[in-house]
C-alpha positions in Angstrom: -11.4 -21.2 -12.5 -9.7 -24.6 -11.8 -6.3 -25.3 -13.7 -7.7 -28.1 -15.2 -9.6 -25.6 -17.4 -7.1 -24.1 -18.8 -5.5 -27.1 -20.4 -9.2 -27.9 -21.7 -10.3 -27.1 -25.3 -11.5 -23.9 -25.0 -14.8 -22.4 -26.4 -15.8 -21.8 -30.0 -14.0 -20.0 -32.4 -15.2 -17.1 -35.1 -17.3 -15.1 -32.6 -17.0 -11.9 -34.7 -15.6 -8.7 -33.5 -18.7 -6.9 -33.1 -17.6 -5.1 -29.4 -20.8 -2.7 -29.0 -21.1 -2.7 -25.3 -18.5 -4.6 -24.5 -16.3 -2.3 -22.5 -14.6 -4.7 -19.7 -11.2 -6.0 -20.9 -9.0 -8.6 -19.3 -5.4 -8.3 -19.9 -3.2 -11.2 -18.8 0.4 -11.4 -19.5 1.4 -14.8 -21.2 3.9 -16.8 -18.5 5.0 -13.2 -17.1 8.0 -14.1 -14.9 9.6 -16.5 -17.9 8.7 -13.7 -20.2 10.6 -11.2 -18.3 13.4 -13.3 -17.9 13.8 -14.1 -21.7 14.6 -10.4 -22.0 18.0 -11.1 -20.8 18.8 -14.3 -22.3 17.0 -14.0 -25.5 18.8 -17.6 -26.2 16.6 -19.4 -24.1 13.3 -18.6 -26.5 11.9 -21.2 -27.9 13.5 -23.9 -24.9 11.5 -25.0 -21.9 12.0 -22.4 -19.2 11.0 -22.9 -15.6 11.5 -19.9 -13.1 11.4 -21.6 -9.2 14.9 -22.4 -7.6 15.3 -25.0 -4.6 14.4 -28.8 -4.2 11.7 -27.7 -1.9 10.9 -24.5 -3.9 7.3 -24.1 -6.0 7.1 -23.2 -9.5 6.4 -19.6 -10.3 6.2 -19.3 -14.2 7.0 -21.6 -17.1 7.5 -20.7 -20.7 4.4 -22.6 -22.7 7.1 -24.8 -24.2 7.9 -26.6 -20.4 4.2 -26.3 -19.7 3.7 -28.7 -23.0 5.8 -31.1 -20.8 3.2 -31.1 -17.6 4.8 -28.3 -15.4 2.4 -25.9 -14.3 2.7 -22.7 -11.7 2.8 -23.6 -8.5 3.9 -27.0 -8.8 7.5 -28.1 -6.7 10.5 -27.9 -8.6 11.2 -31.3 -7.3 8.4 -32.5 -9.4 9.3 -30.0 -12.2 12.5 -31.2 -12.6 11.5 -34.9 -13.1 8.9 -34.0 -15.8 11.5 -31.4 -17.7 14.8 -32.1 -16.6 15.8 -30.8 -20.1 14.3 -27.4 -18.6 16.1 -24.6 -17.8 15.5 -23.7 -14.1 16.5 -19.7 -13.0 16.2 -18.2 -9.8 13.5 -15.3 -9.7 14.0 -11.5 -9.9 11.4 -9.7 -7.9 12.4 -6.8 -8.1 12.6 -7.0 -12.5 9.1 -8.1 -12.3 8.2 -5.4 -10.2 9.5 -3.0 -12.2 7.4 -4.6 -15.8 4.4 -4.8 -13.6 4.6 -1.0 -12.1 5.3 0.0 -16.1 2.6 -2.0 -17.5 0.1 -1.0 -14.6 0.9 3.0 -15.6 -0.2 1.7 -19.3 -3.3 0.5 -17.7 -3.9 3.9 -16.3 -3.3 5.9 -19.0 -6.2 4.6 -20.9 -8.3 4.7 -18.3 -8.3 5.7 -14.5 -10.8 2.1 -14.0 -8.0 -0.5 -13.9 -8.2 -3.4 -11.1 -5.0 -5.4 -10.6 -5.8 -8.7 -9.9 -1.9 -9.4 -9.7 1.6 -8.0 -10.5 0.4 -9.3 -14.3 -3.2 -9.5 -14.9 -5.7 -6.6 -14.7 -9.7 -6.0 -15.4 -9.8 -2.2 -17.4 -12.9 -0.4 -17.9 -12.6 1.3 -21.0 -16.2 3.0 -21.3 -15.0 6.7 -20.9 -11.9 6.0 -23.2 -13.6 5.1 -26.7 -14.1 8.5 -27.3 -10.7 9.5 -27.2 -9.1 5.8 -28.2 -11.6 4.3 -30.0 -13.1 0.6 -29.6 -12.6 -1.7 -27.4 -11.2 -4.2 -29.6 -8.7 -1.5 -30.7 -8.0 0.1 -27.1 -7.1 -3.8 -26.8 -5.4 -4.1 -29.5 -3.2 -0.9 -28.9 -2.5 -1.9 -25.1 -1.1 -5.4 -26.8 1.4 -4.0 -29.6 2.5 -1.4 -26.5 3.6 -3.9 -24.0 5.3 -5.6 -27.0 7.1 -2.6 -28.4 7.8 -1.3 -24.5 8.4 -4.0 -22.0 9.2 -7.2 -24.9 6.4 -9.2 -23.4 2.9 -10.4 -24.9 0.0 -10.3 -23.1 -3.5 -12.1 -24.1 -6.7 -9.6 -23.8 -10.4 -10.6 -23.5 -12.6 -8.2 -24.7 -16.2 -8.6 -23.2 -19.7 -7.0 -21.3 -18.8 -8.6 -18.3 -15.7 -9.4 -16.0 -16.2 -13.2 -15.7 -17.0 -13.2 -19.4 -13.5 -10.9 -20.4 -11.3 -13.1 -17.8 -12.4 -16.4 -19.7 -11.9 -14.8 -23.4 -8.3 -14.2 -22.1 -7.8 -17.5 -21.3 -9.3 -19.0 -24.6 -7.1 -16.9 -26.9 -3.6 -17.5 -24.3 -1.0 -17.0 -25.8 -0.8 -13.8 -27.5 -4.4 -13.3 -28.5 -7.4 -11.1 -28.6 -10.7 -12.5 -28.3 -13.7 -10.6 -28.2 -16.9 -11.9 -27.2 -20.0 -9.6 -28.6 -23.2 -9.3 -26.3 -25.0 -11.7 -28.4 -22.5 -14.2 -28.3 -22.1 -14.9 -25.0 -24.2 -18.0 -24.4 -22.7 -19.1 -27.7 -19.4 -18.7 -26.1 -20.1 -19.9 -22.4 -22.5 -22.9 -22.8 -20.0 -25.3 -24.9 -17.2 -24.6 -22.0 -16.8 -27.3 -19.0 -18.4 -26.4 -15.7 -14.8 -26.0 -14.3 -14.7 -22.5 -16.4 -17.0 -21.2 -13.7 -15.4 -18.4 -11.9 -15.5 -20.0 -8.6 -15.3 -23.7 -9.3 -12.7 -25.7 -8.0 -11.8 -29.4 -7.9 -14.0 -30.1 -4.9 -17.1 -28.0 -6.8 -16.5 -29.8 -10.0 -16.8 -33.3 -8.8 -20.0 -32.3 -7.0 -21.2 -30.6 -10.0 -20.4 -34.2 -12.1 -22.0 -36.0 -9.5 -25.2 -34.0 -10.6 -24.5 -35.4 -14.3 -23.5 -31.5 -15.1 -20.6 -31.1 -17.3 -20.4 -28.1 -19.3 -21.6 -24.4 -18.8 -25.0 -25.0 -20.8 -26.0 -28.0 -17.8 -25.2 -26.1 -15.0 -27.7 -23.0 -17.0 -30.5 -25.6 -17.4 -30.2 -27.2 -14.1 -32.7 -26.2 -11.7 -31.6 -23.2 -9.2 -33.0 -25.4 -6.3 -31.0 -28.2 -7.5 -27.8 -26.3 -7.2 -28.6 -24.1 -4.0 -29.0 -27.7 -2.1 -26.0 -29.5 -3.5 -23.5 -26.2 -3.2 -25.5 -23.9 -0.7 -28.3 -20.8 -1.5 -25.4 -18.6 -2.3 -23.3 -20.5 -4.4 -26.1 -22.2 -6.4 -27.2 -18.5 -7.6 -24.3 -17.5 -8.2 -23.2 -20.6 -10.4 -26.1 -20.4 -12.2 -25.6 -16.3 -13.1 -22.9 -16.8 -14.2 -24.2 -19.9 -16.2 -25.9 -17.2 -18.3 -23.5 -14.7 -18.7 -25.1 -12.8 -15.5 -21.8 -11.3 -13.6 -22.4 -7.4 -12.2 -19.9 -7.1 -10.8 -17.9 -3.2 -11.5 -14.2 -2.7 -12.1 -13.0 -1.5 -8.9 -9.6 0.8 -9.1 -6.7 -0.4 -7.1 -6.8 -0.6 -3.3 -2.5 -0.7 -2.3 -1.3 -3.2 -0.7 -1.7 -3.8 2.6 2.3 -5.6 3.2 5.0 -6.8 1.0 6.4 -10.0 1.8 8.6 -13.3 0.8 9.6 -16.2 2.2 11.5 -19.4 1.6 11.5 -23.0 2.2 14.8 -24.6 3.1 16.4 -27.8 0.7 17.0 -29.4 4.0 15.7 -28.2 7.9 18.0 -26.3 9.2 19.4 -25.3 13.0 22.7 -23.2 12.3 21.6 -19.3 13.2 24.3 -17.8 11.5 23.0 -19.9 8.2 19.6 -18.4 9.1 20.6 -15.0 9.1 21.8 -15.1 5.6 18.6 -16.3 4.6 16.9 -13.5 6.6 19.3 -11.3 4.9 18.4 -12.7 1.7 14.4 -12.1 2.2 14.8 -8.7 3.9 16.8 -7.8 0.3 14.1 -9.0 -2.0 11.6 -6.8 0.2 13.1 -4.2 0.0 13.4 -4.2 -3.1 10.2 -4.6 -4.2 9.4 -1.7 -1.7 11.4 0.8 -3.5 10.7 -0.4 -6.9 7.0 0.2 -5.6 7.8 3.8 -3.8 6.4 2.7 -0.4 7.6 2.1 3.0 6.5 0.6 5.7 6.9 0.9 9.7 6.1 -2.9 11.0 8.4 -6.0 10.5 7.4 -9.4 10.7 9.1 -12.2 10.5 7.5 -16.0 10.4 9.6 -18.7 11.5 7.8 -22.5 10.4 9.5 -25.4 12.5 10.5 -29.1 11.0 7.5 -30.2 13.0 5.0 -27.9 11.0 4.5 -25.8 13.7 4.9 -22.2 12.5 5.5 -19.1 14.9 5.2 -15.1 14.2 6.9 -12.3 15.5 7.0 -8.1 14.3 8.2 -5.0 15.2 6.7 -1.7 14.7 9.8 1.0 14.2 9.2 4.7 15.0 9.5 5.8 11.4 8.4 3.7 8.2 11.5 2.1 6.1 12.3 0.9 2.5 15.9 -0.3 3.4 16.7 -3.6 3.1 19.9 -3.2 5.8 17.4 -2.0 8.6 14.6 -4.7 7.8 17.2 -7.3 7.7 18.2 -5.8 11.4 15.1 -6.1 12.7 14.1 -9.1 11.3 17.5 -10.7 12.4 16.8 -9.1 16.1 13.1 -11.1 16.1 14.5 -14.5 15.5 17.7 -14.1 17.8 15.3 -13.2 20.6 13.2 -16.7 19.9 16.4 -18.2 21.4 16.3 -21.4 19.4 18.6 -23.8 20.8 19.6 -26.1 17.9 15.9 -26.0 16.8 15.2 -27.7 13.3 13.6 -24.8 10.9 12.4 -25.6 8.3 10.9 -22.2 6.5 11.5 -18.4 7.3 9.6 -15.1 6.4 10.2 -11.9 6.1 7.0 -9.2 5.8 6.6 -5.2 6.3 3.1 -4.0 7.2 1.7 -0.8 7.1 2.6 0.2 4.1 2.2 4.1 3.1 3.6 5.8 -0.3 7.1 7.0 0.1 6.6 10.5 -0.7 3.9 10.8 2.4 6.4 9.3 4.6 8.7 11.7 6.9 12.3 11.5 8.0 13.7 12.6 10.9 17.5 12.8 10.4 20.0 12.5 12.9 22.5 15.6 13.9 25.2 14.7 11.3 24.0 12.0 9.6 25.1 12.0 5.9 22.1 12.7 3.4 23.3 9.7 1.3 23.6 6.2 2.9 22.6 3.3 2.8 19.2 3.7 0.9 21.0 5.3 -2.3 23.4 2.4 -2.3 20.6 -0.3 -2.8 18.7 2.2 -5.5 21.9 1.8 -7.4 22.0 -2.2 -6.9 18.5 -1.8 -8.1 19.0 0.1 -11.3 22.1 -2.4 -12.4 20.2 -5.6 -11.2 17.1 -4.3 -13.9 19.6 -3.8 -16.7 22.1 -6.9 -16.3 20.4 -9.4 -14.6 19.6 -10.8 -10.8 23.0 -11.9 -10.3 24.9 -9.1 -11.6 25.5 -7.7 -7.8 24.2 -8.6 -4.3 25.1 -8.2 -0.4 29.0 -9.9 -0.4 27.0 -12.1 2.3 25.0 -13.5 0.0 27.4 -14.3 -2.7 27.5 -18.2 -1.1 24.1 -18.4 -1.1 23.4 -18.4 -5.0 20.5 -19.2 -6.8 19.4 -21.6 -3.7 16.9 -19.2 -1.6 
């Protein structure tokens, strides 16, 4: 779906709530980073907030209030800025909207053991095997709502349909803070009137080509002839426009696969060639991975860092260690190590990364500890940054290294 659709009018309205069949439900939290930050500074409701630090930085979430004003995710914050400069700009906290994610996901799965995350906030549930013991699915939708209201103090938008593509569109019709259910006979009603750029799949390139065929809504692409779209967008991708054209999607909701690494990265204000500089950054990356590792309960055993270059040239490096880690003080070691043996000599860099691989759940992982070494370290002191970070804030304690840096990585 192309971003232009979602600040197009959306589909019709008074569908019914007739939900016989319709047992896929797309839940989407409504601007989830902003949302999780207005839960400590409940002052900021109802003002334009935009979460993305840095001149060189990308939006990552915006309250609907700044979106009004043209910023979107994604976007830089340079251009953010110039469009909201009223806004209120605040650095992100993975590891808080780790945390809401990993609690909303275990909602997910306590209705039913179907859930597919698409992201940290959006998930497809089947809810087939559920009704008996929850009821419909408008009301198992309707229940996971006022939860993750009363629970995590966000709102989420749910679209209630027989199909995935169908369910994920219905979300995005009834944004923010809705339920919309589309019935099986209502689907055409629903899809038809909706601009071709609500195709699952269609993207700014696809759309022009489509408009170049006179096809502008969901109804032309159903009534165009499959021939007609398999040799202006390929065999493939003229059947499956034209599916989905008719509400034709069979695709199943497939249960979470882990993730394969954990990651971050940052983009400097202005290229930089001071190493010690460059390790705080690393330090700075190596600290929101690891927290997101814990606050995920895996570890990982391969370190990669990615180093991008003021001419755009971007190089990788990694390190497998003999036994897998969640500690941001030993990632940052390695990571540090990786660049220091690149041997930049007054290099302009422009970007650095920090990534662990080969993730595995922390309670599968083994230990082997050293003759003497303490059974508390350095892994219980960052679980305790952790837990006072989630209740007061991202700022409220860091690394004394990275007490300079401030809100600019």
């Amino acid at each position: 779906m192309s971003r232009n659709q979602i600040r197009r009018p959306s589909g019709p309205a008074g569908l019914g709530t007739h939900d016989d069949g319709c047992t896929i439900l797309h839940v989407d939290m409504d601007a989830f980073y902003a949302s999780v930050e207005l839960r400590f500074r409940p002052e900021l409701r109802g003002q334009p907030v935009i979460v993305g630090a840095g001149q060189r930085g990308v939006v990552l979430s915006a309250t609907y209030q700044a979106r009004a004003l043209g910023v979107h995710s994604a976007m830089p914050v340079s251009r953010a800025k110039r469009l909201a400069p009223q806004a209120v700009f605040i650095e992100p906290d993975h590891q808080a909207y780790a945390e809401v994610s990993r609690n909303v996901m275990a909602l997910f799965t306590s209705v039913t053991p179907l859930v597919e995350p698409l992201s940290l906030d959006e998930a497809f549930l089947d809810v087939s095997g559920a009704q008996r013991r929850l009821g419909t699915p408008a009301a198992i939708a309707e229940m996971i709502r006022s939860r993750i209201a009363d629970e995590q103090r966000i709102t989420c938008s749910v679209g209630v349909a027989t199909t995935k593509f169908v369910a994920k569109l219905a979300s995005t019709t009834c944004k923010p803070d809705g339920l919309l259910v589309v019935p099986a006979d209502s689907v055409i009603e629903f899809l038809h009137p909706l601009p071709v750029g609500a195709l699952w799949g269609v993207g700014e390139r696809t759309e022009e080509q489509l408009h170049r065929l006179g096809l502008t809504t969901v109804g032309d692409v159903a009534h165009a002839l499959p021939q007609t779209l398999q040799r202006a967008l390929g065999p493939a991708a003229g059947r499956h426009l034209h599916d989905l054209a008719w509400g034709r999607d069979p695709r199943h909701v497939l249960p979470h696969e882990p993730d394969k690494s954990i990651g971050a990265e940052t983009t400097f204000a202005a290229d930089l060639d001071d190493p010690t500089a460059i390790h705080t950054h690393l330090l700075s990356l190596a600290d929101r991975v690891g927290v997101r590792l814990r606050a995920s309960d895996q570890v990982g055993r391969t370190i990669q860092l990615k180093v991008r270059f003021a001419d755009f040239t971007t190089v990788s490096r990694s390190r497998t260690l003999p036994e897998a880690t969640d500690v941001t003080q030993q990632i940052y070691r390695t990571a540090r190590t990786l660049f220091d043996d690149l041997a930049l000599e007054r290099v302009r860099v422009r970007l650095v990364g920090v990534r662990v691989e080969g993730l595995s759940p922390r309670s599968a992982a083994t230990q082997q500890l050293a003759l003497g070494e303490p059974t508390v370290g350095q892994r219980e002191a960052e679980q305790a940054m952790d837990r006072l970070r989630l209740r007061f804030g991202p700022g409220a304690i860091r690394p004394a290294r990275l007490v300079d840096l401030g809100d600019s990585d």
